[in-house]
C-alpha positions in Angstrom: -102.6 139.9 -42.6 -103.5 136.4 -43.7 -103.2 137.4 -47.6 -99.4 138.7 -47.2 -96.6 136.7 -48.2 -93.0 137.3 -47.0 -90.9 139.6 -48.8 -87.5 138.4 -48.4 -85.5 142.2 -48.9 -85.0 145.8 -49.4 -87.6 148.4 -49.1 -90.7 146.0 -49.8 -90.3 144.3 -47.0 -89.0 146.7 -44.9 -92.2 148.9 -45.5 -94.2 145.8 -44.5 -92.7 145.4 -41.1 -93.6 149.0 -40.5 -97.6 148.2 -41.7 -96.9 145.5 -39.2 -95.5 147.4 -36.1 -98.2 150.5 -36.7 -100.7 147.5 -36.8 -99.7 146.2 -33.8 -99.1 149.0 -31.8 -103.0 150.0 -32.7 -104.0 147.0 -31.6 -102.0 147.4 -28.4 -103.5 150.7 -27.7 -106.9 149.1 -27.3 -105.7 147.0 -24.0 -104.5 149.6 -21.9 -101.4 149.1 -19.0 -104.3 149.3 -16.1 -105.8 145.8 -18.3 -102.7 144.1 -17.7 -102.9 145.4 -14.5 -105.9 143.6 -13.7 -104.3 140.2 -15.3 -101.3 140.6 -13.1 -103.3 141.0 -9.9 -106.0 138.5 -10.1 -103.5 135.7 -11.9 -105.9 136.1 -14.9 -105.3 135.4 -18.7 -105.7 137.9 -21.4 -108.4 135.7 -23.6 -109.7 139.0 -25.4 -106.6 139.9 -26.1 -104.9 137.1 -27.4 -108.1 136.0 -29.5 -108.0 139.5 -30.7 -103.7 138.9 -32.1 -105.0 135.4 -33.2 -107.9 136.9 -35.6 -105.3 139.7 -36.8 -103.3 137.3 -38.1 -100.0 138.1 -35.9 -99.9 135.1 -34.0 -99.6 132.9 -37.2 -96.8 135.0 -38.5 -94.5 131.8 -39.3 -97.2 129.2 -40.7 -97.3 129.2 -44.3 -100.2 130.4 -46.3 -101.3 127.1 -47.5 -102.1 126.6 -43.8 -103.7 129.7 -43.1 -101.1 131.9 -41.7 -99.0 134.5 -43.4 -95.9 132.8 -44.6 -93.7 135.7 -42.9 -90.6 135.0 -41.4 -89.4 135.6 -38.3 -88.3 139.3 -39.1 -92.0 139.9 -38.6 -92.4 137.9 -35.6 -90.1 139.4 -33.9 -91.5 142.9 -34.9 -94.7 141.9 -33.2 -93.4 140.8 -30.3 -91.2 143.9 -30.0 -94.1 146.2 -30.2 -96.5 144.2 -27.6 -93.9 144.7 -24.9 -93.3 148.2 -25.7 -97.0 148.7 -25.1 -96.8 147.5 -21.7 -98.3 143.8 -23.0 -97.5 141.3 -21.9 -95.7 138.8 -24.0 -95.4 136.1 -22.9 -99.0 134.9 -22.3 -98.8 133.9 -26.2 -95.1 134.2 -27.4 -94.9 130.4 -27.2 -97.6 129.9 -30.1 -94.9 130.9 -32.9 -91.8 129.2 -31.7 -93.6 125.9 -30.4 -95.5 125.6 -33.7 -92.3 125.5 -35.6 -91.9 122.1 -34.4 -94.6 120.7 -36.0 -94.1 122.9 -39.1 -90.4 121.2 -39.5 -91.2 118.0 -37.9 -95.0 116.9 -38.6 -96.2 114.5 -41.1 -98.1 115.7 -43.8 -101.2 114.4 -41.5 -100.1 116.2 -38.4 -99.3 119.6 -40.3 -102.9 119.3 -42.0 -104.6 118.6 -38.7 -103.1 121.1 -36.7 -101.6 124.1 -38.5 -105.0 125.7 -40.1 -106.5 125.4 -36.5 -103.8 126.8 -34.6 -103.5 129.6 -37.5 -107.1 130.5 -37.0 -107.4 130.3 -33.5 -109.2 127.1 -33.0 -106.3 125.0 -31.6 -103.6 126.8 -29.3 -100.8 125.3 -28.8 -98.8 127.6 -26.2 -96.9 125.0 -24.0 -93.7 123.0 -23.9 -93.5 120.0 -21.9 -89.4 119.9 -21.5 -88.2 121.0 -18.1 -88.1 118.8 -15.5 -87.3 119.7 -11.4 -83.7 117.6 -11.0 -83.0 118.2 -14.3 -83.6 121.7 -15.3 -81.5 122.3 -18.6 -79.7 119.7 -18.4 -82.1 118.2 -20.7 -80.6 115.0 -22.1 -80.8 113.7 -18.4 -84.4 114.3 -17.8 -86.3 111.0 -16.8 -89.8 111.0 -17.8 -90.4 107.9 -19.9 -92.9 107.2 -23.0 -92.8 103.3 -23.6 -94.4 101.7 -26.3 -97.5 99.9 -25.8 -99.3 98.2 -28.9 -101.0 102.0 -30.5 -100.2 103.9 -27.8 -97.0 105.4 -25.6 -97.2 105.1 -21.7 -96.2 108.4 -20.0 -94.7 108.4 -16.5 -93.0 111.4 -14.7 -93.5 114.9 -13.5 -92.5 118.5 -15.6 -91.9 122.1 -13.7 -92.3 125.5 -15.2 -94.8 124.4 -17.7 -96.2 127.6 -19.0 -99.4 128.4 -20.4 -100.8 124.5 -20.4 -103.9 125.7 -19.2 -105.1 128.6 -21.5 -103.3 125.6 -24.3 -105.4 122.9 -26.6 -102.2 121.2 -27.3 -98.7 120.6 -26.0 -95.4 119.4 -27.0 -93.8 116.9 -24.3 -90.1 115.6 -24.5 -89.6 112.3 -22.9 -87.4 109.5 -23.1 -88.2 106.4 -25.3 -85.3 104.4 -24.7 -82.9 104.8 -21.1 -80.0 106.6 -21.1 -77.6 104.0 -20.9 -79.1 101.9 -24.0 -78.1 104.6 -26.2 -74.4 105.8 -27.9 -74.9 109.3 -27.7 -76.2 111.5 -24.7 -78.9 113.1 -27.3 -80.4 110.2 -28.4 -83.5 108.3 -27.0 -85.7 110.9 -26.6 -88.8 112.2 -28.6 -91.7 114.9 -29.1 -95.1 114.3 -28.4 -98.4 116.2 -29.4 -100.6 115.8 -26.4 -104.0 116.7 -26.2 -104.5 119.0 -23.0 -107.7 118.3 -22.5 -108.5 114.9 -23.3 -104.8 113.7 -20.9 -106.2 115.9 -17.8 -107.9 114.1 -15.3 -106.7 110.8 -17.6 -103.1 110.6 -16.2 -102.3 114.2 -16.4 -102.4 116.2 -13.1 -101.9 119.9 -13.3 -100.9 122.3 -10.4 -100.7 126.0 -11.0 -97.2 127.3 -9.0 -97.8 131.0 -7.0 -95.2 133.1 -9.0 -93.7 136.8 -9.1 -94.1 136.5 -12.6 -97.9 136.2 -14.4 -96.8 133.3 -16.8 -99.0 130.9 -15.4 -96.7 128.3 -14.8 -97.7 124.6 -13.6 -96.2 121.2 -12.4 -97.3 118.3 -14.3 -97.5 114.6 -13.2 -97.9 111.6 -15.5 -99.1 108.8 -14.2 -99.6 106.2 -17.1 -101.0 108.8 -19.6 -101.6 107.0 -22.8 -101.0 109.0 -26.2 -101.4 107.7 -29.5 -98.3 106.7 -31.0 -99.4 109.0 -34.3 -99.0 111.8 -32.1 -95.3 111.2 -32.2 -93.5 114.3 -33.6 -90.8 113.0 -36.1 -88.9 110.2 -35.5 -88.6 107.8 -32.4 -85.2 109.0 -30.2 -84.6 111.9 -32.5 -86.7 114.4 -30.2 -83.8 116.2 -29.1 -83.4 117.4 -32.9 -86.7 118.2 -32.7 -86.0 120.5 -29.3 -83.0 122.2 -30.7 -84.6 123.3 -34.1 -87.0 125.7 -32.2 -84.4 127.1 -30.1 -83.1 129.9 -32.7 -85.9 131.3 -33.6 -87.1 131.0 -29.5 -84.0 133.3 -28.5 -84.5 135.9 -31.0 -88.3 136.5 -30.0 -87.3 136.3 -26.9 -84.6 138.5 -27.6 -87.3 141.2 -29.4 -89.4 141.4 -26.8 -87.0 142.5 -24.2 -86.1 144.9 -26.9 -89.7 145.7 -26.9 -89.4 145.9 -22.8 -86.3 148.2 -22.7 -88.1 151.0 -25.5 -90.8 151.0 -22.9 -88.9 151.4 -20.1 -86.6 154.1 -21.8 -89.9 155.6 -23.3 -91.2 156.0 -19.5 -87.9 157.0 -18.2 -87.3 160.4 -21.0 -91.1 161.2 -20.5 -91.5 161.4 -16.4 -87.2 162.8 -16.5 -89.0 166.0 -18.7 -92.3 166.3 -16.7 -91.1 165.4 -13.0 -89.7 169.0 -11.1 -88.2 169.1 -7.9 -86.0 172.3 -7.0 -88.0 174.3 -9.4 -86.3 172.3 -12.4 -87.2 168.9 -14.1 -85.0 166.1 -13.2 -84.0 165.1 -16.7 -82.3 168.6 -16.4 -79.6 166.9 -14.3 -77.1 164.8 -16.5 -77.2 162.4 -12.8 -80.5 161.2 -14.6 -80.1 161.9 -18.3 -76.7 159.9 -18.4 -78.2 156.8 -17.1 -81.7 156.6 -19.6 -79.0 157.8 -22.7 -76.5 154.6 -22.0 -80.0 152.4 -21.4 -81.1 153.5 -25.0 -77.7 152.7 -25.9 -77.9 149.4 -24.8 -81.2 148.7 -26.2 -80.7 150.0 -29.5 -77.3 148.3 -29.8 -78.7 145.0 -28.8 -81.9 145.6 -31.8 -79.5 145.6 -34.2 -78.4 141.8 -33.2 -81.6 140.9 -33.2 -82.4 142.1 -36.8 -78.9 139.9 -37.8 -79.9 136.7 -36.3 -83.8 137.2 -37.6 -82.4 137.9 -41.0 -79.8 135.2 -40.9 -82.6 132.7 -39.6 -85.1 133.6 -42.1 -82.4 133.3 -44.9 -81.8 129.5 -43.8 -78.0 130.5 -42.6 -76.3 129.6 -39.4 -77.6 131.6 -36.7 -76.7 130.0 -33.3 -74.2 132.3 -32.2 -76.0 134.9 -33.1 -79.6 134.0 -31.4 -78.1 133.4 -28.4 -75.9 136.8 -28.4 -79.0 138.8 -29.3 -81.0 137.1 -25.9 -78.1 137.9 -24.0 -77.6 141.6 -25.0 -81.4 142.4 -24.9 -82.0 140.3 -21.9 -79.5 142.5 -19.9 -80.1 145.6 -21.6 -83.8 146.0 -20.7 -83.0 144.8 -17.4 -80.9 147.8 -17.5 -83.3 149.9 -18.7 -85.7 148.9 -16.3 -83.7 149.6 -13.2 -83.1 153.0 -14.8 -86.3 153.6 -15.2 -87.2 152.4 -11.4 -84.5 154.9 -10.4 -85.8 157.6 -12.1 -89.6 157.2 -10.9 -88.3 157.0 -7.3 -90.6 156.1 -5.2 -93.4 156.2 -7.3 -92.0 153.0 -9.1 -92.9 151.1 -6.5 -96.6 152.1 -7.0 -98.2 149.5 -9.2 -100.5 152.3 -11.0 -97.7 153.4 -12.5 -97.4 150.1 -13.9 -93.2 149.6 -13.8 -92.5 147.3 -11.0 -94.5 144.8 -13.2 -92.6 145.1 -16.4 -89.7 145.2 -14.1 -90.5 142.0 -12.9 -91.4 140.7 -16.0 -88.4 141.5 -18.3 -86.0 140.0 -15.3 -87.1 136.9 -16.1 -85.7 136.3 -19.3 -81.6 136.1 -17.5 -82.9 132.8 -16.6 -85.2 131.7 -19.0 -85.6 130.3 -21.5 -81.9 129.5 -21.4 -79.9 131.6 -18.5 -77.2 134.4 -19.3 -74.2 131.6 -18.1 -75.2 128.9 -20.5 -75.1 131.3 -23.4 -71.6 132.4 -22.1 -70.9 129.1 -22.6 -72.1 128.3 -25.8 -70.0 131.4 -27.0 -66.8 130.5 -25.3 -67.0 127.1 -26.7 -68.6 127.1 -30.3 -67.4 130.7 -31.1 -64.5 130.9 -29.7 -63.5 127.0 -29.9 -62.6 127.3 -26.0 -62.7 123.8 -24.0 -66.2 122.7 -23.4 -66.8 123.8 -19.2 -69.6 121.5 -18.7 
């Protein structure tokens, strides 16, 4: 995939997603539903797996050839994400390497974007973490209160993160904290910047790390900084600008996210049509009974309806055009529509969803989260209400 370029419309690049989705989805088929399985049981991480994306190329979708990556936009991302949850993949152990890299593609220095990009392209650096959320702050972001001060070549980190993904299967990560207090600055958003931390070298060196037991295999930590020194050239764009810095990923974040529950609701409506056709009971197969095809046909509604908003906010995103609103909607309608889809499917199974061979009480489990995260159904209604609809600001 390295040697493509983006094709910015009509049939060309259509055809290429497709090359994309059938490449993926062969891909897929080598890591079968009982392998993730496995990694959901035993907390484990899919290393083959994602070193096998990495050397196809799909992971460095969005980094531009000159770096080593495809130069595709996020059209294409979001087709590979879509097709590794309708596997039964899971996502989200490596979903963070294309949105988090933006950052530094946007914001780096020439130097930074040299040192990093061609590594994290080929699979020698991963960067798969974001150091933002914080416990008494959650998304209220411009409040959180771990500091960086200034301290001859380096910055001086003190404070404590929750819900930080993937840091331990990561190289690098990006950490937001606050270079100037609250109250010194005019605006809410300013004082605050991006930090490329070395995982490895800050562990053990004023970085503690402490895996939290979750229903969900994302292999989320706490972190505590306790004076962790990082070079101040591994500041990411300008001092007390970070929250720019934040916001610029956060597009192209929702629609991926947005594809993969996509990605989640085909497979759930995929699992749902198939078992409704094969299951009997009465002498007749369930799917017989409009009490079980009405539910899996308004699911596939739902999920199809809620593809075509993610294709308009990709498009829109890779075109350079405003695409807030519709980022946000597309996360929203796919979040809730493969949660949908997944409850349908449970209901169809029966009992036999509950079985973990069958494999959908995981996905189930892992499509729920994405109501709440990365940014929860209620703030998006928000957003709407008051940038779409120029309601008063609630919050």
């Amino acid at each position: 995939m390295a040697e493509q370029s983006v094709t910015t419309t009509g049939e060309d690049r259509d055809a290429q997603i497709e090359h994309i989705r059938l490449a993926v989805r062969q891909l897929c088929a080598k890591y079968g539903e009982d392998y993730w399985l496995e990694m959901d049981r035993t907390h484990g991480y899919p290393t083959e797996f994602v070193a096998e994306l990495t050397d196809a190329g799909f992971l460095g979708v969005l980094i531009p050839e000159q770096y080593g990556g495809s130069g595709l936009g996020v059209l294409e991302a979001a087709a590979v994400m879509e097709e590794v949850c309708r596997s039964g993949a899971h996502a989200g152990v490596c979903h963070a390497q294309m949105y988090v890299m933006g950052s530094v593609l946007r914001h780096g220095s020439d130097a930074q974007k040299t040192e990093y990009l061609p590594k994290i392209a080929s699979g020698e650096l991963r960067l798969q973490s974001f150091g933002v959320t914080e416990p008494t702050t959650g998304t209220d972001t411009t409040s959180l209160k771990t500091t960086a001060r200034r301290d001859g070549d380096d910055y001086v980190v003190n404070g404590q993160k929750v819900w930080i993904s993937r840091i331990q299967h990561s190289d690098l990560m990006l950490l937001l904290a606050r270079t100037t207090d609250k109250d010194k600055t005019t605006k809410k958003t300013e004082g605050l910047s991006v930090f490329i931390v070395d995982v490895k070298a800050a562990e053990g060196n004023g970085l503690e790390i402490r895996p939290i037991e979750s229903m969900i295999n994302h292999h989320s930590c706490e972190l505590f900084f306790d004076d962790l020194r990082i070079p101040a050239a591994n500041l990411l764009g300008e001092e007390g600008k970070g929250f720019k810095v934040i916001l610029d990923g956060m597009n192209a974040e929702r629609v991926l996210i947005a594809a993969e529950c996509v990605g989640d609701g085909r497979y759930f409506v995929d699992k749902a049509s198939a078992y409704a056709g094969e299951r009997e009971v009465f002498n007749r197969p369930i799917g017989q009974n409009q009490g079980v095809q009405f539910p899996i046909a308004r699911a596939y509604t739902q999920v199809e309806a809620a593809s075509l908003m993610v294709d308009k906010a990709a498009r829109l995103f890779d075109a350079g055009l405003p695409c807030g609103a519709e980022a946000n909607m597309a996360k929203l309608l796919a979040s809730e529509a493969s949660w949908q889809a997944g409850d349908v499917c449970m209901q169809t199974h029966g009992g036999f969803a509950f079985a973990k061979e069958y494999h959908i009480e995981r996905k189930f489990r892992e499509t729920r989260l994405y109501q709440i995260a990365p940014i929860s159904t209620n703030l998006i209604l928000s957003f709407v209400a008051e940038h779409v609809l120029n309601m008063p600001r609630s919050y």
